[in-house]
N, CA, C and O atoms as CSV, one atom per row, in Angstrom:
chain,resi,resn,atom,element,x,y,z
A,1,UNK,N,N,-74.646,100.889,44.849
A,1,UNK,CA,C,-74.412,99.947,45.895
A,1,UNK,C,C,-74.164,98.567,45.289
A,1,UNK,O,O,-74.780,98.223,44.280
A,2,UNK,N,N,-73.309,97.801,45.862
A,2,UNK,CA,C,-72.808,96.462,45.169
A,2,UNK,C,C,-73.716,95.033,45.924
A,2,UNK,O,O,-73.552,94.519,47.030
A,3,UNK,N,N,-74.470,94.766,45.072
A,3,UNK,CA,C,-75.145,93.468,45.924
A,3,UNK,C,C,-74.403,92.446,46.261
A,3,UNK,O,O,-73.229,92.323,45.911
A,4,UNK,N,N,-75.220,91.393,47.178
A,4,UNK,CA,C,-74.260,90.289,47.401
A,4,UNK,C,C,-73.880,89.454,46.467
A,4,UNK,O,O,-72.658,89.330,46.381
A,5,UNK,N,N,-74.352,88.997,45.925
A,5,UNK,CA,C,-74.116,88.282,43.849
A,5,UNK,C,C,-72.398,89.162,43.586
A,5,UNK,O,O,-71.238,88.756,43.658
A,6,UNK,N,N,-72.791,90.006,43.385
A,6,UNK,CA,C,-72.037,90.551,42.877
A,6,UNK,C,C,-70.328,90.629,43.628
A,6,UNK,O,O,-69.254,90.623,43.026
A,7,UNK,N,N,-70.579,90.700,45.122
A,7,UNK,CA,C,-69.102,90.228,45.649
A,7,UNK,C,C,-68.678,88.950,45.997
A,7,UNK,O,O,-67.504,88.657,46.228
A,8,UNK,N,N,-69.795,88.048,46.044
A,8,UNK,CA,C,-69.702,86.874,45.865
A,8,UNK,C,C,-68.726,86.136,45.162
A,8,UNK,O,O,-67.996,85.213,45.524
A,9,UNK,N,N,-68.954,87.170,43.264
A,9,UNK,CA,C,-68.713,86.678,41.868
A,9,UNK,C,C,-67.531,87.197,42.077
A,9,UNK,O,O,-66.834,86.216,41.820
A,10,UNK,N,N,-66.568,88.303,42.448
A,10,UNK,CA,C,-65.686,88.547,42.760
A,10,UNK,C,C,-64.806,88.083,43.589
A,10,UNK,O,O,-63.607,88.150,43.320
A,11,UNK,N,N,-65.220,87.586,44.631
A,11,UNK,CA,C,-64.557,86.822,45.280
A,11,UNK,C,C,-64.088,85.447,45.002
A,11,UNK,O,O,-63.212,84.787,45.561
A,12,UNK,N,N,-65.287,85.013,43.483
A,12,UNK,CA,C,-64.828,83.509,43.076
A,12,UNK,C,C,-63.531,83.893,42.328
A,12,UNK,O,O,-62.444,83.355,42.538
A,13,UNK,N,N,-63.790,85.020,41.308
A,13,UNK,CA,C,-62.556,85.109,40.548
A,13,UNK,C,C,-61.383,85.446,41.077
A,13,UNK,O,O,-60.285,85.329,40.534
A,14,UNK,N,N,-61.615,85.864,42.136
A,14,UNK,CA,C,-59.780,86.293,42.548
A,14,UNK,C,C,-59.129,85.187,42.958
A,14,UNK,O,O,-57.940,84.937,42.757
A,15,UNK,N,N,-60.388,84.131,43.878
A,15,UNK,CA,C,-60.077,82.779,44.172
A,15,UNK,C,C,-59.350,82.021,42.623
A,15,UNK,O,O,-58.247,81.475,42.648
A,16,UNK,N,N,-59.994,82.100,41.662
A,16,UNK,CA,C,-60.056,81.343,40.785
A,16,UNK,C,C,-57.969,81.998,40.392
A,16,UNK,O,O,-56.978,81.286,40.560
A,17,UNK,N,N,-57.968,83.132,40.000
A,17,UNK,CA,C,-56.888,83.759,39.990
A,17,UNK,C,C,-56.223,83.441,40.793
A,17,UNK,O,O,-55.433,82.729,40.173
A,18,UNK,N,N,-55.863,83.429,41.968
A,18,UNK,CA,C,-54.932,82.831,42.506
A,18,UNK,C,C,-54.657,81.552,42.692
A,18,UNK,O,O,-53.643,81.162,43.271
A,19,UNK,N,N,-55.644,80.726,42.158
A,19,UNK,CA,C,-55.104,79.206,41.780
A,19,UNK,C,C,-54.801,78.837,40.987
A,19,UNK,O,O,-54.482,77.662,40.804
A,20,UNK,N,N,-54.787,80.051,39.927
A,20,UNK,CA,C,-53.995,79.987,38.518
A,20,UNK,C,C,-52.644,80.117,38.518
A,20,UNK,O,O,-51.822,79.406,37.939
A,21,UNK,N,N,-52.367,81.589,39.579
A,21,UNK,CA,C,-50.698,82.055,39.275
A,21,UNK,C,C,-50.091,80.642,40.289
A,21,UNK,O,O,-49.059,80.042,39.989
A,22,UNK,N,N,-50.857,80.322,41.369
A,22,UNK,CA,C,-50.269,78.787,42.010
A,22,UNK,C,C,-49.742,77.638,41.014
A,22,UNK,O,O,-48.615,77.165,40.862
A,23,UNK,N,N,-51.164,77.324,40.296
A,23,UNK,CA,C,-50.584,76.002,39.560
A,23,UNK,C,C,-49.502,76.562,38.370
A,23,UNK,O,O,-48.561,75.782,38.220
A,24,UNK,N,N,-49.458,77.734,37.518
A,24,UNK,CA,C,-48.703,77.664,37.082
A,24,UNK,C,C,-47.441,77.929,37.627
A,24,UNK,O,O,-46.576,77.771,36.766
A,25,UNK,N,N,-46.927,78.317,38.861
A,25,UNK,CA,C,-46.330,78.376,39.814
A,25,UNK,C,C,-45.584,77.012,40.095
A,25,UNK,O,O,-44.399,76.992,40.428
A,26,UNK,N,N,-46.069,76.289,39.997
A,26,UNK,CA,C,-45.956,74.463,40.454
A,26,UNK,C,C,-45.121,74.016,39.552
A,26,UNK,O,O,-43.992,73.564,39.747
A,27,UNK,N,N,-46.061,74.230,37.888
A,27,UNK,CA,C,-45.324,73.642,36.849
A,27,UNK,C,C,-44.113,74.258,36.341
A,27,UNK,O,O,-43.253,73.570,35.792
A,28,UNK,N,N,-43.992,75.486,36.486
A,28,UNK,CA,C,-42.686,75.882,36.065
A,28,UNK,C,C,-41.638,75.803,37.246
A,28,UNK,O,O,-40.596,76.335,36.862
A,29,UNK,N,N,-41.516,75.273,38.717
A,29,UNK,CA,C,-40.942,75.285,39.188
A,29,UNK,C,C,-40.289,73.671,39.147
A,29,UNK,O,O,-39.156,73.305,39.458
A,30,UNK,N,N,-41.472,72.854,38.635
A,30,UNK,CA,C,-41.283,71.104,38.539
A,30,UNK,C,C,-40.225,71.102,37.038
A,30,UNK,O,O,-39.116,70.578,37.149
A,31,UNK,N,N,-40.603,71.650,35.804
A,31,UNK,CA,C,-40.015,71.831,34.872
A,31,UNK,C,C,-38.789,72.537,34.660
A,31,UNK,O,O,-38.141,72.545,33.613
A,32,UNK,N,N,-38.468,73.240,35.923
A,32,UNK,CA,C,-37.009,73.848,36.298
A,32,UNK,C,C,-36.237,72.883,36.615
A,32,UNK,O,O,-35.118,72.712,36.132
A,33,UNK,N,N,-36.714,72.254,37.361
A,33,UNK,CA,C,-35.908,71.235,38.553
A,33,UNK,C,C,-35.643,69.535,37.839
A,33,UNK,O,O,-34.947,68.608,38.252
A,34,UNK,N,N,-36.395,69.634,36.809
A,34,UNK,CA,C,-35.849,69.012,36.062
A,34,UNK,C,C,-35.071,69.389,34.522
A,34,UNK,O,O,-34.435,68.557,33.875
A,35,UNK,N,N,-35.178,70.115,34.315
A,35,UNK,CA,C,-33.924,70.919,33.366
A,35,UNK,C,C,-32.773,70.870,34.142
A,35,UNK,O,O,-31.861,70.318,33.526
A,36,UNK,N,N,-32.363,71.356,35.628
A,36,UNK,CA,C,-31.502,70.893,36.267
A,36,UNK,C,C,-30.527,69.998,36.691
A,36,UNK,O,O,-29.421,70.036,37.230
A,37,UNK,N,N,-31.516,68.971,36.153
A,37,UNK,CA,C,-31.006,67.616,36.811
A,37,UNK,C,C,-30.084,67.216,35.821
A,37,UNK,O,O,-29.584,66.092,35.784
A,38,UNK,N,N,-29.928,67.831,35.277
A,38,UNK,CA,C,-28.788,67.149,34.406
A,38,UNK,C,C,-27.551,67.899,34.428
A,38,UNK,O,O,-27.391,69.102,34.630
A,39,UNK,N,N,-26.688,66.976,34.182
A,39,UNK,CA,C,-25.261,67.669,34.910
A,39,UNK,C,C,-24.599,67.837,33.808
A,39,UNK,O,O,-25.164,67.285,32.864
A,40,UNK,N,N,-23.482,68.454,33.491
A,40,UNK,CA,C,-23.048,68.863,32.177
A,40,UNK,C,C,-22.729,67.735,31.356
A,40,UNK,O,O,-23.043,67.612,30.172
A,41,UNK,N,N,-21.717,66.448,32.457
A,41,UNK,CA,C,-21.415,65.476,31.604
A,41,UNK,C,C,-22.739,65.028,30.582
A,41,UNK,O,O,-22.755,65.144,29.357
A,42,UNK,N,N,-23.652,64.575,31.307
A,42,UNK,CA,C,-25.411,64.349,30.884
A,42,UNK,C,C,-25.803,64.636,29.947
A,42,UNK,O,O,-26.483,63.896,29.236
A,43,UNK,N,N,-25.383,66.154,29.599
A,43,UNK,CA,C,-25.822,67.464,28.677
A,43,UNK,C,C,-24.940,66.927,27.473
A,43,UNK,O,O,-25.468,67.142,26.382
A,44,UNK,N,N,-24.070,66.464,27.437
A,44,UNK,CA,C,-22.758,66.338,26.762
A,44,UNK,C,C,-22.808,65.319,25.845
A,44,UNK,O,O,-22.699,65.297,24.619
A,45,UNK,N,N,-23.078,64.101,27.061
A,45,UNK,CA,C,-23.708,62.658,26.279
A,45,UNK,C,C,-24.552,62.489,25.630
A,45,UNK,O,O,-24.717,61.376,25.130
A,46,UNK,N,N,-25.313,63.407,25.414
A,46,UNK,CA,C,-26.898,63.381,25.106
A,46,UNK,C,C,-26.671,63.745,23.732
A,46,UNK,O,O,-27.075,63.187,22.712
A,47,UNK,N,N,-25.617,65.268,23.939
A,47,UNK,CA,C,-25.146,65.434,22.439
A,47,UNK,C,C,-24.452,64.827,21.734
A,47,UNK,O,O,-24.559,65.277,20.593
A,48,UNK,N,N,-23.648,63.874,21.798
A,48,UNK,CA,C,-23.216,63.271,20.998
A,48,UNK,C,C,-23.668,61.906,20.764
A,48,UNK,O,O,-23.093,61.158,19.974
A,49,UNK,N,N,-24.573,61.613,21.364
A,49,UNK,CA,C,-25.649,60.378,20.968
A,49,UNK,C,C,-26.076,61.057,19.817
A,49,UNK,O,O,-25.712,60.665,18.708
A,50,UNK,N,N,-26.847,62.084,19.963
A,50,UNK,CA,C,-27.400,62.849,18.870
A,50,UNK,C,C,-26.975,62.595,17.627
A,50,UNK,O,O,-27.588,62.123,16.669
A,51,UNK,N,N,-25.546,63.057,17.761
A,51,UNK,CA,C,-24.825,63.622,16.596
A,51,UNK,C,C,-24.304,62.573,15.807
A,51,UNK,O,O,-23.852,62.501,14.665
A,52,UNK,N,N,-24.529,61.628,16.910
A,52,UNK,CA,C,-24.371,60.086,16.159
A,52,UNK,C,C,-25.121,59.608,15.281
A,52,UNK,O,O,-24.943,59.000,14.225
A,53,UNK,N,N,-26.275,60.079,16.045
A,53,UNK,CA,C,-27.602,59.434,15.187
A,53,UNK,C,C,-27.999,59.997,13.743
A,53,UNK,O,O,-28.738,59.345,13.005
A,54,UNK,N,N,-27.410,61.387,13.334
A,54,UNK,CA,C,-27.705,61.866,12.471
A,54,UNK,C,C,-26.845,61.238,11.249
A,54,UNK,O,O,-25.617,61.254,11.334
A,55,UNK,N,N,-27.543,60.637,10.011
A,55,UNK,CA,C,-26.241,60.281,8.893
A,55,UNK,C,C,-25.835,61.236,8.117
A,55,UNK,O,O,-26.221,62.371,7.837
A,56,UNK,N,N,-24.985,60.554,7.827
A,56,UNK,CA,C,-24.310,62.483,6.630
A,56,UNK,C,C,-24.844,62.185,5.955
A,56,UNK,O,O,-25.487,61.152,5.766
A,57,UNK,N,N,-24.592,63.569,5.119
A,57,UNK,CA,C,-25.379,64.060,3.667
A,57,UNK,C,C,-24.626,62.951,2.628
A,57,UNK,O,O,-23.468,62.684,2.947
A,58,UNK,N,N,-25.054,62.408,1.656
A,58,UNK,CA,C,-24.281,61.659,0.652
A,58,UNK,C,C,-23.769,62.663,0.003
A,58,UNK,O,O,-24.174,63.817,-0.142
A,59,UNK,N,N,-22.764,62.076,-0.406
A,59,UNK,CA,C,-21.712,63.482,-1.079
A,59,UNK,C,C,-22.679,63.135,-2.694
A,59,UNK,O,O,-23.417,62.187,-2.965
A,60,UNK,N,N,-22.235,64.468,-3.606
A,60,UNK,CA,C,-23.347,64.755,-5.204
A,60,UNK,C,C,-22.896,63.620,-5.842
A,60,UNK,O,O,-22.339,62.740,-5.187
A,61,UNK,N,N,-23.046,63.529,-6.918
A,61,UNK,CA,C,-22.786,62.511,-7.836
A,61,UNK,C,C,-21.807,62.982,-8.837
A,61,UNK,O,O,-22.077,63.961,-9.534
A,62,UNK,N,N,-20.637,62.322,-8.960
A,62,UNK,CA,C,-19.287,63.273,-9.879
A,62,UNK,C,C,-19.303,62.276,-10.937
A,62,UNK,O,O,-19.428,61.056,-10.825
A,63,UNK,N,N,-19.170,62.929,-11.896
A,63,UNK,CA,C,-19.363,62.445,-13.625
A,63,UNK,C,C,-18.621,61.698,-13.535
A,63,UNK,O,O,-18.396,61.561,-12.332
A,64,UNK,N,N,-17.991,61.014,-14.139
A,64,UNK,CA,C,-16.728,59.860,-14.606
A,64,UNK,C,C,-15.790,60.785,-15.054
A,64,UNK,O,O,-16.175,61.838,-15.563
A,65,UNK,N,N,-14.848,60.578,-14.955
A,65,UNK,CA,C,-13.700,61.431,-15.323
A,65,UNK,C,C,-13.705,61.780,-16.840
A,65,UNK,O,O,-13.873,62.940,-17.215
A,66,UNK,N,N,-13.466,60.469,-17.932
A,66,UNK,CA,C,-13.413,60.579,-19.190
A,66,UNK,C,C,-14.129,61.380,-19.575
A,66,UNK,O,O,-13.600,62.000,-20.498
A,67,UNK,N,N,-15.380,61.814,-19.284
A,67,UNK,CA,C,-16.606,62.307,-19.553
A,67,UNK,C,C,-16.234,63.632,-19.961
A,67,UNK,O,O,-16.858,64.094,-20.917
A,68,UNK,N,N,-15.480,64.225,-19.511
A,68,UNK,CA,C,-14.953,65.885,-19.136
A,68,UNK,C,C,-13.527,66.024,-20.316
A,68,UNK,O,O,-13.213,67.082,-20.861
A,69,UNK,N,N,-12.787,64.644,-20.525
A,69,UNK,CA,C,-12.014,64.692,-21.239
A,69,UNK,C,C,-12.548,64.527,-22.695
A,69,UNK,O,O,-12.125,65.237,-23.607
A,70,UNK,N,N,-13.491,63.564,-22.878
A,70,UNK,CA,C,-13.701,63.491,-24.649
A,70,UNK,C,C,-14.923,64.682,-24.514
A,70,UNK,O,O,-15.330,64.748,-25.674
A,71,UNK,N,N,-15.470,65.351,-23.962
A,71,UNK,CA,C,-16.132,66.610,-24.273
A,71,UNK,C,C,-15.065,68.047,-24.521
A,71,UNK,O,O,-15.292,68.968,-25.306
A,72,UNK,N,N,-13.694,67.885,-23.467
A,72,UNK,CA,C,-12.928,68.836,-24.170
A,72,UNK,C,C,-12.284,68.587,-24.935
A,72,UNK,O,O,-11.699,69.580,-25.368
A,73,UNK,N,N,-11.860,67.083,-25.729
A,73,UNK,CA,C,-11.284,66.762,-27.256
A,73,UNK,C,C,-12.287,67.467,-28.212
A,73,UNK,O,O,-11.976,68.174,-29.170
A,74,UNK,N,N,-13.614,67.139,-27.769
A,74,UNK,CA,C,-14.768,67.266,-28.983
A,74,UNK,C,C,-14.541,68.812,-29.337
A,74,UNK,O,O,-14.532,69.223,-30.497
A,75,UNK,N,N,-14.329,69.754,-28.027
A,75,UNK,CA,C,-14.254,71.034,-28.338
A,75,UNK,C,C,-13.180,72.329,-29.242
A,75,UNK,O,O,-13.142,73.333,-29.952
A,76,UNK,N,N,-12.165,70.887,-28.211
A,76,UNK,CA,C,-11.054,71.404,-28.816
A,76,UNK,C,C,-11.124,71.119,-30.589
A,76,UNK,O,O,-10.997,71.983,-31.457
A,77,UNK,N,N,-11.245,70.379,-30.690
A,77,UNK,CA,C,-11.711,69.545,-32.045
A,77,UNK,C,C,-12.662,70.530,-33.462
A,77,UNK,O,O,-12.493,70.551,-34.681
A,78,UNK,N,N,-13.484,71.119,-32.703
A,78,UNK,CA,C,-14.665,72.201,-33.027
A,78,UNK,C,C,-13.668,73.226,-33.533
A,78,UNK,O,O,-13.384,73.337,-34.726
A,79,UNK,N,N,-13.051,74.113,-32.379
A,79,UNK,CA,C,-12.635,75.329,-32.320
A,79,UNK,C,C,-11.625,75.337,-33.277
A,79,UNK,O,O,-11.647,76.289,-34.058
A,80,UNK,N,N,-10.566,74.340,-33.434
A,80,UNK,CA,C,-9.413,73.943,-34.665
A,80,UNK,C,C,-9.998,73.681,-36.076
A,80,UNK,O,O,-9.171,73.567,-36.981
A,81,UNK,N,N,-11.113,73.586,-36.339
A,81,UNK,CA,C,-11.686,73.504,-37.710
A,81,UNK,C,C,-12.706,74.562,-37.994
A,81,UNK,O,O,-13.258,74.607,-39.093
């Protein structure tokens, strides 16, 4: 037999349960409706603010030109003697 305690305690939790699936009910319907609100142009602008904001990569660091030339004299230089 189920005492009164005991349907009492049941009755809090289902209470308690259904003011759970409510509020989260609330927030994902508030957090929809503002994902919404933005209209594609919105969506659009937003991205290319973005893309603004990001700076490019610095390009690597390229040797000096000569650098490549008196290392292949030196070689050439090697290989002939």
């Amino acid at each position: 037999m189920v005492s009164v305690g005991e349907v009492k305690l049941w009755k809090w939790l289902g209470v308690a349960g259904i003011a759970g699936v409510a509020a989260t009910g609330v927030i994902l319907a508030r957090d929809e409706r503002a994902r919404r609100a933005y209209t594609p142009d919105d969506v659009r602008a937003r991205l290319h603010e973005r893309a603004a904001q990001v700076t490019p990569e610095p390009e690597p660091a390229v040797a000096e030109p000569g650098l490549f030339s008196r290392i292949g004299r030196r070689l050439r230089q090697t290989l002939r003697s």
